[in-house]
N, C-alpha and C positions, 0 to 999 in steps of 0.2 A: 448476563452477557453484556459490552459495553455496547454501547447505542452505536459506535462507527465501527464494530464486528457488523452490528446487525444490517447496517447498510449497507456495507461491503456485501453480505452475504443478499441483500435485496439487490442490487445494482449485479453481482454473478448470475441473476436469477434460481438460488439456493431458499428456499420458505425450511425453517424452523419447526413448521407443522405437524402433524404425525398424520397418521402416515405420510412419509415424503412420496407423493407423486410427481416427483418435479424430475428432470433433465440437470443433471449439476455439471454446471462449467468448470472443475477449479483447480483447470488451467487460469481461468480468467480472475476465478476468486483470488488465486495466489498470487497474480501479477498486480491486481488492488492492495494487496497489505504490501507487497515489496513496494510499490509506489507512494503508500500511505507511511510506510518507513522512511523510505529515501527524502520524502517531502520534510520529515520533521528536523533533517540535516539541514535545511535552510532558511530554518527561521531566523528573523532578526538576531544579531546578540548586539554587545554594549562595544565590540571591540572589531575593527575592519578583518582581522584576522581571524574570526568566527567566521566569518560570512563566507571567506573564502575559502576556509576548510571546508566550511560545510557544503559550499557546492562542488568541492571534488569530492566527497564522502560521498554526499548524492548519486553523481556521477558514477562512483566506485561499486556502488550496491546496485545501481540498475545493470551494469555493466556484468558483475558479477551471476547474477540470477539470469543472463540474456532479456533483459525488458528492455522493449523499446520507450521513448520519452510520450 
């Protein structure tokens, strides 16, 4: 499993454990990967029109899923 699932799934308060005796958010855990997606639409690129795409992309996918910023 990649190390920023696992966190995701620590910061929802989800444990990996067995037996899971945990309470699962994942409302919350789903709204960390839609954000953890959207966030990768605005990384720097080499060209001004990256940048702007990628923050209406951003925009587009929290929008799409209902997340708030």
């Amino acid at each position: 499993m990649n190390e920023r699932i696992k966190e995701l799934l620590r910061q929802a308060s989800i444990t990996t454990s067995s037996p899971p005796y945990v309470t699962v958010d994942f409302k919350k855990f789903a709204e960390l990967i839609i954000k953890e997606c959207a966030d990768q639409c605005t990384t720097e690129g080499p060209f001004v029109a990256e940048v702007v795409w990628g923050k209406q992309f951003h925009k587009k996918i929290l929008e799409h899923f209902g997340v708030e910023e």
